[in-house]
C-alpha positions in Angstrom: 172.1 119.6 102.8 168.9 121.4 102.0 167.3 120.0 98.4 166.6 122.8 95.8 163.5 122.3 93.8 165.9 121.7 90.8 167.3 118.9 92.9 163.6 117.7 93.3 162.9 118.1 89.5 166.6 116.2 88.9 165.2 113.3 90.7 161.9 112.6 89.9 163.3 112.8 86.0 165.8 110.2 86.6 163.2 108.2 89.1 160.4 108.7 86.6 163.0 107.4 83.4 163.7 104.5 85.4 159.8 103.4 86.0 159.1 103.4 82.5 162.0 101.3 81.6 160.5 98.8 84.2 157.5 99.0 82.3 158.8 98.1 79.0 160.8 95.3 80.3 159.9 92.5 77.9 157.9 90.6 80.3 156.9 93.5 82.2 153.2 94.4 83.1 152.6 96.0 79.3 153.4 92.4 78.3 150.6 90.7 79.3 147.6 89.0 77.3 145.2 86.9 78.6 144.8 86.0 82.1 142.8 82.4 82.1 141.7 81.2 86.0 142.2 77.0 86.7 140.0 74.4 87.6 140.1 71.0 88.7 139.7 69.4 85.2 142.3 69.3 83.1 142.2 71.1 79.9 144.0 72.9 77.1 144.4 76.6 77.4 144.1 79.3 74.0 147.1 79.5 72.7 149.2 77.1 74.8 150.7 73.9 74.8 149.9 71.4 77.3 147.2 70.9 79.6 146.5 72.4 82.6 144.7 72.2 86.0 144.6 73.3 89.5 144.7 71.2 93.3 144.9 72.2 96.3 148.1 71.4 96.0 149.5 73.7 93.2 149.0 74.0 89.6 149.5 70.8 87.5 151.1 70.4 83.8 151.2 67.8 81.5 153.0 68.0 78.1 155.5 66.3 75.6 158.9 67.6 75.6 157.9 68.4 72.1 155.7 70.8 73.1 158.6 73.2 74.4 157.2 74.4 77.9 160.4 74.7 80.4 159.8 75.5 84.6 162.3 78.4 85.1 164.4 77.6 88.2 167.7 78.8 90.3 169.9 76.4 88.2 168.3 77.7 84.7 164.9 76.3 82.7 163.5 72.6 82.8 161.7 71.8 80.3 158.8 69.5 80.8 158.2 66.4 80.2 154.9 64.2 81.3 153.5 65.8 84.2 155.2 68.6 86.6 152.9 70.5 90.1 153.9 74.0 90.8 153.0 75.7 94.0 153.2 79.2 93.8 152.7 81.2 96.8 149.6 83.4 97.4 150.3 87.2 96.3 153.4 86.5 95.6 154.7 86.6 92.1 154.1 83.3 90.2 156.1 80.6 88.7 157.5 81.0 85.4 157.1 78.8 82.4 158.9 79.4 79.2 156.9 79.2 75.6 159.4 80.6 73.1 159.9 84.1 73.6 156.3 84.1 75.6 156.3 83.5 79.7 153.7 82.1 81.5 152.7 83.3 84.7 151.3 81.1 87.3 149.9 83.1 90.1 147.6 82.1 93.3 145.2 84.3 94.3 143.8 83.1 97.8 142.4 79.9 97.0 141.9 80.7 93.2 145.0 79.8 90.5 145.7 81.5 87.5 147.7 81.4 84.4 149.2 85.1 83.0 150.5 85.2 79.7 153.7 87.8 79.0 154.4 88.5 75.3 157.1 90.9 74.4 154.7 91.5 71.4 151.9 92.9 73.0 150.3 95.8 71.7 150.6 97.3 75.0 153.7 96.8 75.1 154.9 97.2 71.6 153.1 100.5 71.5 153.6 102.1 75.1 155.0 105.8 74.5 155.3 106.5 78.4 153.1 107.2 81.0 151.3 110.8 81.5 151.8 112.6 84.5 151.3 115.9 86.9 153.8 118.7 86.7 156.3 118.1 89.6 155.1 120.4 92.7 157.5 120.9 95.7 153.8 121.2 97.8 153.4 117.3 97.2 156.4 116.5 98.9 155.4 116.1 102.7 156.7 115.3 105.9 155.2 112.9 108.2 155.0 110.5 110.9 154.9 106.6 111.0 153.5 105.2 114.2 153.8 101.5 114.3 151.3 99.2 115.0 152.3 96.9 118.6 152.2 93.8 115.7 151.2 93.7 112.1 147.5 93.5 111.3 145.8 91.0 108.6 143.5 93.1 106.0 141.4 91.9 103.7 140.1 94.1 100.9 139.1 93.7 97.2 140.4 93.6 93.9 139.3 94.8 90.3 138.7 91.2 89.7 135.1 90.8 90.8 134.7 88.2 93.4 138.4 88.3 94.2 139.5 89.2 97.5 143.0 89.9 98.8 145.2 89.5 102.3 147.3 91.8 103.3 149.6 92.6 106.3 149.1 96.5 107.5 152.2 97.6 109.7 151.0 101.3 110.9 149.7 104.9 110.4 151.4 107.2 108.1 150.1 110.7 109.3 151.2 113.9 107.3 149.3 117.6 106.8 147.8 118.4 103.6 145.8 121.5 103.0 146.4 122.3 106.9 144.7 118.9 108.0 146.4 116.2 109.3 145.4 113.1 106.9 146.7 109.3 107.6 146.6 106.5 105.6 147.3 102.8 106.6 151.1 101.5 106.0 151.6 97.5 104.0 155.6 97.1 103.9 157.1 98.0 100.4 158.1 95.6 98.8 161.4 96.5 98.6 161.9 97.7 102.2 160.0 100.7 103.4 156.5 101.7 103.3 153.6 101.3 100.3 150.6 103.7 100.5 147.8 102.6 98.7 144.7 105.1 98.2 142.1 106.9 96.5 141.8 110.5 96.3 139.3 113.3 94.8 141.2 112.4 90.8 140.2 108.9 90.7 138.2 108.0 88.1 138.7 111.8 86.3 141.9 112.1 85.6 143.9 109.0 87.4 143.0 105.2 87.5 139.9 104.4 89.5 141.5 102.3 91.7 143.5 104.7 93.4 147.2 105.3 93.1 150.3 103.8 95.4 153.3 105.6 96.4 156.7 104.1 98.1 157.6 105.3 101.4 161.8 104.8 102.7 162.3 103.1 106.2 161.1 105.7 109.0 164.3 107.6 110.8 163.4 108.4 114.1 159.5 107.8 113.3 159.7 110.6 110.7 159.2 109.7 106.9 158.6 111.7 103.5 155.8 111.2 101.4 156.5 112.4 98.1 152.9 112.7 96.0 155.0 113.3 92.7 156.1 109.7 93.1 152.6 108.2 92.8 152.7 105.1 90.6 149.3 103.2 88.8 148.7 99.4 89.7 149.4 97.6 87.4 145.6 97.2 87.0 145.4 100.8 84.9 147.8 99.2 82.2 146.2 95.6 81.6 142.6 93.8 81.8 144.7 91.0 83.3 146.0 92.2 86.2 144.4 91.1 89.6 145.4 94.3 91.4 144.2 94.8 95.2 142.1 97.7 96.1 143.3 100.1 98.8 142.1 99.7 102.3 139.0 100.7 103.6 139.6 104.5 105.1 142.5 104.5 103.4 141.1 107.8 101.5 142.0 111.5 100.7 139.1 114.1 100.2 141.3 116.0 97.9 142.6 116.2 94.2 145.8 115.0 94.4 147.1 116.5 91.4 150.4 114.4 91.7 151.9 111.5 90.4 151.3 109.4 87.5 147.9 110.2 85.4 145.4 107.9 83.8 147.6 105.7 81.5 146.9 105.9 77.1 145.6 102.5 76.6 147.2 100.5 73.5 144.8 97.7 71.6 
């Protein structure tokens, strides 16, 4: 059945309702305020009970019971009591401790640890009113090929945090025409199945983030795939100081405006 552009409209309202629900979910990326990096040496963080340090071996907590941190697990939270290691994996999502209707995030970063804070009172979350975007253009939606690489490829790039690098696994080509060039960007699997495509283009920094822009890609069908440009999503990085976004991957860069997608976000102080 061949999709009418009110079909495409139809969609990308009910895709585009559903992203900014995710976003205001009360620990959600507009939730977020502070983002404090661990050491070896024990100490007490702004704001939070406890005191806190990183190993090697994961991220350590000591606190009273009366202090009311809890680990959230499978079988529900435990709260902690004397001393209690973590070991979240590396650019994965973090461990979860509970602080009253707070969440702290603990997150590794290569070899670097971190704490992330998640208030439902944040002013950037208490204050979002959506996220601005391009009018929807049936020219953004584009067919293209994925050719797989023979096995996945490690790739290391940066991140907004300065200093910060991270590793990635790159799984193939994505090549589509745009403006009657053919253009390719490098493929990381989505994180929900599929593809992610992570790049810059001629808006960044004008009227998107400066960090480029991502868009989610469905499994291939026969090697053929559909990049949809109206779909373009900001890092998390455009919302929040305390994000620790990666960058794209080098080459992975369009010489046009890509006037598509989600715009610069409204910032809320």
């Amino acid at each position: 059945m061949t999709r009418t552009l009110t079909d495409l409209h139809r969609d990308w309202d009910a895709w585009h309702a559903e992203r900014e629900d995710q976003l205001r979910e009360p620990h959600g990326w507009l939730s977020l305020t502070a983002l404090h990096w661990l050491t070896p040496e024990p100490r007490a963080i702004d704001g939070l009970p406890g005191r806190w340090s990183a190993t090697p071996d994961g991220v350590v907590i000591t606190a009273a019971a009366a202090d009311g941190l809890a680990v959230r697990g499978v079988r529900g939270p435990r709260p902690v009591e004397g001393t209690v290691t973590l070991h979240p994996v590396n650019g994965l999502p973090g461990s979860l401790v509970e602080v009253g209707d707070r969440v702290v995030e603990i997150a590794r970063r290569t070899d670097e640890h971190a704490l992330r804070v998640r208030d439902p009172q944040a002013p950037t979350r208490v204050g979002f009113t959506g996220v601005p975007t391009f009018d929807v253009d049936e020219r953004w939606v584009l067919d293209g090929v994925f050719e797989p690489y023979a096995e996945p490829a490690p790739v290391t790039v940066d991140a907004v945090v300065d200093g910060l690098r991270h590793h990635l696994t790159a799984v193939g080509v994505v090549r589509f025409d745009l403006d009657g060039e053919e253009r390719s960007l490098v493929a990381m699997p989505g994180k929900q199945g599929g593809l992610s495509l992570h790049f810059r283009d001629a808006t960044n920094g004008v009227t998107t983030y400066p960090g480029g822009r991502s868009v989610q890609v469905a499994d291939p069908v026969d090697g053929r795939v559909v990049v949809d440009l109206n779909r373009l999503v900001n890092l998390p990085c455009a919302f929040t100081d305390f994000a620790t976004c990666p960058l794209p991957p080098a080459g992975n860069v369009l010489p046009v405006a890509v006037q598509a997608g989600e715009k610069l976000p409204r910032r809320v102080s």
